[in-house]
Kinemage of the C-alpha trace (Angstrom):
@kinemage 1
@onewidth
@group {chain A} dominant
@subgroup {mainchain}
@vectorlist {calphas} color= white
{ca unk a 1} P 27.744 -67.893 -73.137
{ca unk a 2} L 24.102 -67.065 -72.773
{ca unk a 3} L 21.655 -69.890 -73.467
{ca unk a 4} L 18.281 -67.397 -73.436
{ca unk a 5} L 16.757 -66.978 -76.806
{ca unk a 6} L 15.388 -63.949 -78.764
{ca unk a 7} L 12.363 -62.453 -76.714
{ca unk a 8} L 9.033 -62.495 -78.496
{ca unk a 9} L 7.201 -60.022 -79.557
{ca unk a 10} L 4.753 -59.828 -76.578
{ca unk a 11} L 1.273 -61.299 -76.878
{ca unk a 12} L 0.480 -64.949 -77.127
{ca unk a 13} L -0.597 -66.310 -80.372
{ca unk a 14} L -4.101 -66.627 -80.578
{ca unk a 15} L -4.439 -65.297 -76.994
{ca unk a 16} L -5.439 -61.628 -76.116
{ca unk a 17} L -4.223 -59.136 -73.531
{ca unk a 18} L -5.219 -56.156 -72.388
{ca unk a 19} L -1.406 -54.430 -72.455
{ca unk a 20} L -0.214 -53.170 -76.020
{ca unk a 21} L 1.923 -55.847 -77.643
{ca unk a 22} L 5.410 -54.345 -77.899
{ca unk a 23} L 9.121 -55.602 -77.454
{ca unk a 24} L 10.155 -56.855 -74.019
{ca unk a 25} L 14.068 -57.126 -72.639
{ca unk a 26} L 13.462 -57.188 -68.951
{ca unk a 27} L 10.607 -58.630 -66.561
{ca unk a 28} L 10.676 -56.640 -63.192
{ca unk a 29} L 8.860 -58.657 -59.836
{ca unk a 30} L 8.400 -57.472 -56.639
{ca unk a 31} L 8.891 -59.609 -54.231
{ca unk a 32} L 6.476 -59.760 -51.296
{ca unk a 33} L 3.225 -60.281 -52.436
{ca unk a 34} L 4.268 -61.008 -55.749
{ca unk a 35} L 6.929 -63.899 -55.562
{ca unk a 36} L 5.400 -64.241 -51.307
{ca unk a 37} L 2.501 -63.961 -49.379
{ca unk a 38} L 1.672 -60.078 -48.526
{ca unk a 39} L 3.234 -58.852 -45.044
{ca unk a 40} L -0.516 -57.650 -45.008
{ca unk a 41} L -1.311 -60.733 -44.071
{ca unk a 42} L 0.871 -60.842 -41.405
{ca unk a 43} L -0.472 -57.529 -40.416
{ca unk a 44} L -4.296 -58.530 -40.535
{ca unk a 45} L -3.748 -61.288 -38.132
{ca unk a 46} L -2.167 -59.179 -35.580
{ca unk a 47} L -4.827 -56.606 -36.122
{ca unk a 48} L -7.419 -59.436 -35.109
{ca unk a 49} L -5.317 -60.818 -32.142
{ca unk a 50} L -5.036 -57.246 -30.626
{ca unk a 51} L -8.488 -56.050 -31.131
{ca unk a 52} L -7.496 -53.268 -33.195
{ca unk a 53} L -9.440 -52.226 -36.505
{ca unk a 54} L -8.899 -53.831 -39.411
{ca unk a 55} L -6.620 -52.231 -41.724
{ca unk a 56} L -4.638 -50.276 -38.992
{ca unk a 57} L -1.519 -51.337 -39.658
{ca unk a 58} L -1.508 -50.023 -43.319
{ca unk a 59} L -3.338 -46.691 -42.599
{ca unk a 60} L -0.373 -46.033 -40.545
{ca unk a 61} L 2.040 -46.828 -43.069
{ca unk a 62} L -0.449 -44.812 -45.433
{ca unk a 63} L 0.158 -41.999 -43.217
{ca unk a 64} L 2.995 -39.121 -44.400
{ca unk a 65} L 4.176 -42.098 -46.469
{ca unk a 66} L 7.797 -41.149 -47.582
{ca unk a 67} L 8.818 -39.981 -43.827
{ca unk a 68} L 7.362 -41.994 -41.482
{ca unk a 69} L 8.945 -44.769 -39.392
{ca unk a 70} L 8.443 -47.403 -41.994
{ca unk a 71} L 9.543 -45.780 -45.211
{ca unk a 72} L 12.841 -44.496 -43.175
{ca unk a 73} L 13.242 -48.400 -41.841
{ca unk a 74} L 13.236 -49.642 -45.757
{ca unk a 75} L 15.748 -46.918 -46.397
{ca unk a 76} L 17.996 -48.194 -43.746
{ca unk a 77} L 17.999 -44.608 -42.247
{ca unk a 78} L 16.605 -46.129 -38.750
{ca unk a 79} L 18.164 -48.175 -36.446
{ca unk a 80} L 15.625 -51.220 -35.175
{ca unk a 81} L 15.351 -49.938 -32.049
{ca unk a 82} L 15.075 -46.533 -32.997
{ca unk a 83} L 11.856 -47.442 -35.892
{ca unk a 84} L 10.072 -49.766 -32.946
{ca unk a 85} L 9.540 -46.261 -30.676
{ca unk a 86} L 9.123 -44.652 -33.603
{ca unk a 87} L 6.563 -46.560 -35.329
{ca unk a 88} L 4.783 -47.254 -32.126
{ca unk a 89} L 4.474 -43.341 -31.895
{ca unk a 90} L 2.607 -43.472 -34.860
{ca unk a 91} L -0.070 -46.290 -33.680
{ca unk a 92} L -0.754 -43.876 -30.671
{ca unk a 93} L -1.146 -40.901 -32.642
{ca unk a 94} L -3.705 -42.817 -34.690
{ca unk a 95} L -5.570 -44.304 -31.951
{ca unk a 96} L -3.670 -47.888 -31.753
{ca unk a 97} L -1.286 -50.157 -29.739
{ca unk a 98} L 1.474 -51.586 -31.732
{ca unk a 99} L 4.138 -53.568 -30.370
{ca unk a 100} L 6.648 -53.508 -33.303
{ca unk a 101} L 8.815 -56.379 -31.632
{ca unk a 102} L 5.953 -58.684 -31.618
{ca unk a 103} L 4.517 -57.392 -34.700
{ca unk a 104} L 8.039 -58.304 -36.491
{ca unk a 105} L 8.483 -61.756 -34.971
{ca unk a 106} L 5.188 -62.533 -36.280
{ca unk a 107} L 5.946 -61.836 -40.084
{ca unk a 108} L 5.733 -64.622 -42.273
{ca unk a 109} L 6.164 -64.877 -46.078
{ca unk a 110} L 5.912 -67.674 -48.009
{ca unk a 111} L 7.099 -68.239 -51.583
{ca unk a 112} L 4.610 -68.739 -54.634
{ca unk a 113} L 6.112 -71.310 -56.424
{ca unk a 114} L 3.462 -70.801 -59.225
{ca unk a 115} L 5.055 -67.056 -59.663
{ca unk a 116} L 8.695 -68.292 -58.694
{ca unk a 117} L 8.247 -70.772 -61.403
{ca unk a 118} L 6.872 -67.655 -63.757
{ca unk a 119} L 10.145 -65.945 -63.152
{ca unk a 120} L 12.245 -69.103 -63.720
{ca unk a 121} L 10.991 -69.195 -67.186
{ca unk a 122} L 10.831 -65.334 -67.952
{ca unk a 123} L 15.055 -65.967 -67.338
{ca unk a 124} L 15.324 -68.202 -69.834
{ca unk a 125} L 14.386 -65.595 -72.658
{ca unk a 126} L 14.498 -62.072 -70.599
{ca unk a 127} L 16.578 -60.293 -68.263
{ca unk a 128} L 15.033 -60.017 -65.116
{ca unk a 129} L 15.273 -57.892 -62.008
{ca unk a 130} L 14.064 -58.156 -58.428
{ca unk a 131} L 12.797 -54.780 -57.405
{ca unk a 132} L 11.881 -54.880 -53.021
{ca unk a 133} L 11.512 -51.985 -50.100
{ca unk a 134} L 13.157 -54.444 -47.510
{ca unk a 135} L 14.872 -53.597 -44.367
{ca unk a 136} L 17.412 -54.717 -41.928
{ca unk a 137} L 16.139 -56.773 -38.630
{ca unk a 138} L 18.151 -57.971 -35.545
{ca unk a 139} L 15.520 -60.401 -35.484
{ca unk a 140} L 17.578 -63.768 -37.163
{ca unk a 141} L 14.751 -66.471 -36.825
{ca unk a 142} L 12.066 -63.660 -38.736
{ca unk a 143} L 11.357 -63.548 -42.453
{ca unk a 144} L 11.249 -60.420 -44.049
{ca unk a 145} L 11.039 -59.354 -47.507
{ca unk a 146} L 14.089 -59.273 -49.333
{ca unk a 147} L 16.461 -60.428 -47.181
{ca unk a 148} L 19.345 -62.709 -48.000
{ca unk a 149} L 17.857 -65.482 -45.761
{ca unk a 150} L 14.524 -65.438 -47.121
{ca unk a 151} L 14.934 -65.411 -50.697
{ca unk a 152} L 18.184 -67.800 -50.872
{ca unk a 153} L 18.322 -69.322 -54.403
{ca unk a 154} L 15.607 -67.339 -55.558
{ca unk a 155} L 17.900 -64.467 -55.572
{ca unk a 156} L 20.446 -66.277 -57.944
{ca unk a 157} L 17.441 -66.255 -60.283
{ca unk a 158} L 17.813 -62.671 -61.212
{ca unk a 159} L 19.919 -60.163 -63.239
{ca unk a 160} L 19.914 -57.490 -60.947
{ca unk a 161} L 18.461 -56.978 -57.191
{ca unk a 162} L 17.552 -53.539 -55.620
{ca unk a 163} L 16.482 -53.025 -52.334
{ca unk a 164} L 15.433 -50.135 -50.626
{ca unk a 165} L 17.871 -50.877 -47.213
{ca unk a 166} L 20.738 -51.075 -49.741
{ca unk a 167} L 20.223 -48.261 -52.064
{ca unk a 168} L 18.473 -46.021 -49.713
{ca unk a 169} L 15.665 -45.344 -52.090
{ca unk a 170} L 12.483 -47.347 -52.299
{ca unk a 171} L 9.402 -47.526 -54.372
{ca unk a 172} L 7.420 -45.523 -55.124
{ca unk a 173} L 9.999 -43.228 -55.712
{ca unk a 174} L 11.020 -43.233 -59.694
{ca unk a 175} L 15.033 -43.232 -58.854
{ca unk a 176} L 14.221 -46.794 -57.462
{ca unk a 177} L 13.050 -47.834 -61.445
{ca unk a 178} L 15.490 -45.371 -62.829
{ca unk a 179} L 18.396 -47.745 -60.855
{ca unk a 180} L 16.922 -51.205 -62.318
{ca unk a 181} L 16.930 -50.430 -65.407
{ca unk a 182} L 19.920 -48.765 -65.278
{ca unk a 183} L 21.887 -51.782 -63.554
{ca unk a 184} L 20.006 -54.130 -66.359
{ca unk a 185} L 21.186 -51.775 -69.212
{ca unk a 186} L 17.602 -51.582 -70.385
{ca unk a 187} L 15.252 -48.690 -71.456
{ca unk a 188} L 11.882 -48.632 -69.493
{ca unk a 189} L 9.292 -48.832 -71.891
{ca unk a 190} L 10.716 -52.324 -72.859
{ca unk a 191} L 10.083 -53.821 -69.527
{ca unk a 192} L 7.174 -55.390 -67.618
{ca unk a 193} L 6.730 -54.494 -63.440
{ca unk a 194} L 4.621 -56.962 -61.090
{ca unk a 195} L 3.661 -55.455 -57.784
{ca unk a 196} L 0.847 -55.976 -55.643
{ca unk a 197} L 0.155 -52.504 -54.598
{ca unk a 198} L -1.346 -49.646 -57.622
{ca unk a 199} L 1.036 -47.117 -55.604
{ca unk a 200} L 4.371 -48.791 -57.065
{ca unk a 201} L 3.088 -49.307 -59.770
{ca unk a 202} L 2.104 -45.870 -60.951
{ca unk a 203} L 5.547 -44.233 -61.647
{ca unk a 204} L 6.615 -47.562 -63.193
{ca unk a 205} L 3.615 -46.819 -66.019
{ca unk a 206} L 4.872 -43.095 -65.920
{ca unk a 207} L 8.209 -44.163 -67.490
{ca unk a 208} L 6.618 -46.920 -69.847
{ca unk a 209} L 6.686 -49.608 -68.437
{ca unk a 210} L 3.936 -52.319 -68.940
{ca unk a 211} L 2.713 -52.367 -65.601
{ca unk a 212} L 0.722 -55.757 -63.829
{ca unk a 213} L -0.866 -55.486 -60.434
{ca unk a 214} L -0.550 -59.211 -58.792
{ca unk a 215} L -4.062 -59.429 -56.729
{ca unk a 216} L -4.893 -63.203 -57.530
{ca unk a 217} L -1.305 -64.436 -59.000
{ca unk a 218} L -3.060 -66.797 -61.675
{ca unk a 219} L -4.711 -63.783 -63.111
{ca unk a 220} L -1.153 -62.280 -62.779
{ca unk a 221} L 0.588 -65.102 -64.368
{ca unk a 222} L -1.775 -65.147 -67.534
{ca unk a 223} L -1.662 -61.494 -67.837
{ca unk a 224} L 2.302 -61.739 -67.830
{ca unk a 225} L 1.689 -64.525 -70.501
{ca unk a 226} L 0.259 -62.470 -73.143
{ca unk a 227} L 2.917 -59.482 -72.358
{ca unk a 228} L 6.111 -61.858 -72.914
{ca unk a 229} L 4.571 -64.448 -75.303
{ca unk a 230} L 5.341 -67.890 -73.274
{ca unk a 231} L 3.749 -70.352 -71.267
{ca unk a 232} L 4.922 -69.597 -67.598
{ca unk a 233} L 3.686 -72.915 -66.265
């Protein structure tokens, strides 16, 4: 039997928000840079060990977005191997040396137990879903975002997990929302979406969503506050 209690209307009581107050069934997190550090992190420091400009990494990735190595890694349509020569194509073509092995081996995410507390306490009153473009790695001893390693009983925190190496879809692409709320039996408009990056969240806002970009997670936490109408610390 359930123990979570009626939702709220969202907005906190004598607090103010800048999203419409409206009724909420499902809170939707990302997971790396949301619930983790970025992987842009990760990628700044190598960008500053290898004397290459800063940003690189992610102008690469910006580059024919939905095709290129990194998009078709999260989708699980590459091989490891076969995304390293790949990817490392790309950083020539833009003027770069990547080594992808190294460049893996040196991700590190750590949880936010500010915003893993945040979605510990959305549970208790909404269903909750754990939307991430992840992707399969050889690479045992590396954590990467989404995987079963990683995440370990933060996963058994959610209603429903989709990631991009599973499904073969990933954000920003609106099939990847479309499947959430789907799987959580839930109409968009009465759901909330964290990300960290104004790309995912776009098509998220399309379908009606209420839609919070995580830059400093405080801010991101209060904001989420007066959308679901509880204290999430």
């Amino acid at each position: 039997m359930s123990t979570r209690r009626d939702p709220p209307v969202g907005g906190v009581p004598g607090g103010t928000t800048d999203h419409e107050a409206r009724p909420i069934d499902a809170v939707l997190f990302d997971f790396g840079g949301v619930l983790s550090s970025s992987p842009f992190e990760t990628f700044a420091r190598y960008e500053a060990a290898n004397s290459l400009p800063s940003g690189f990494i992610r102008s690469v990735n910006a580059t024919n977005d939905h095709d290129n190595a990194w998009a078709r890694l999260e989708r699980n349509e590459l091989g490891f191997d076969a995304f390293c020569e790949a990817f490392e194509s790309e950083a020539r073509a833009a003027g770069g040396t990547v080594d992808a092995r190294a460049l893996f081996a040196a991700l590190s995410m750590d949880l936010r137990p500010a915003m893993v507390e945040a979605a510990r306490r959305c549970r208790a009153v909404y269903k909750t879903g754990l939307l991430t473009n992840n992707f399969v790695s050889p690479m045992a001893d590396t954590a990467l975002p989404g995987t079963r390693s990683l995440l370990g009983e933060v996963l058994a925190m959610f209603d429903v997990v989709v990631e991009s190496s599973v499904v073969g879809v990933r954000k920003p692409d609106p099939r990847f929302y479309a499947m959430a709320c789907e799987r959580l039996g839930i109409e968009p408009h009465r759901a909330v979406f964290l990300d960290d990056l104004g790309v995912n969240l776009k098509p998220a806002r399309a379908m009606g969503m209420v839609t919070i970009k995580v830059g400093d997670p405080d801010q991101a936490i209060s904001e989420l506050e007066g959308v679901v109408g509880l204290p999430l610390r």
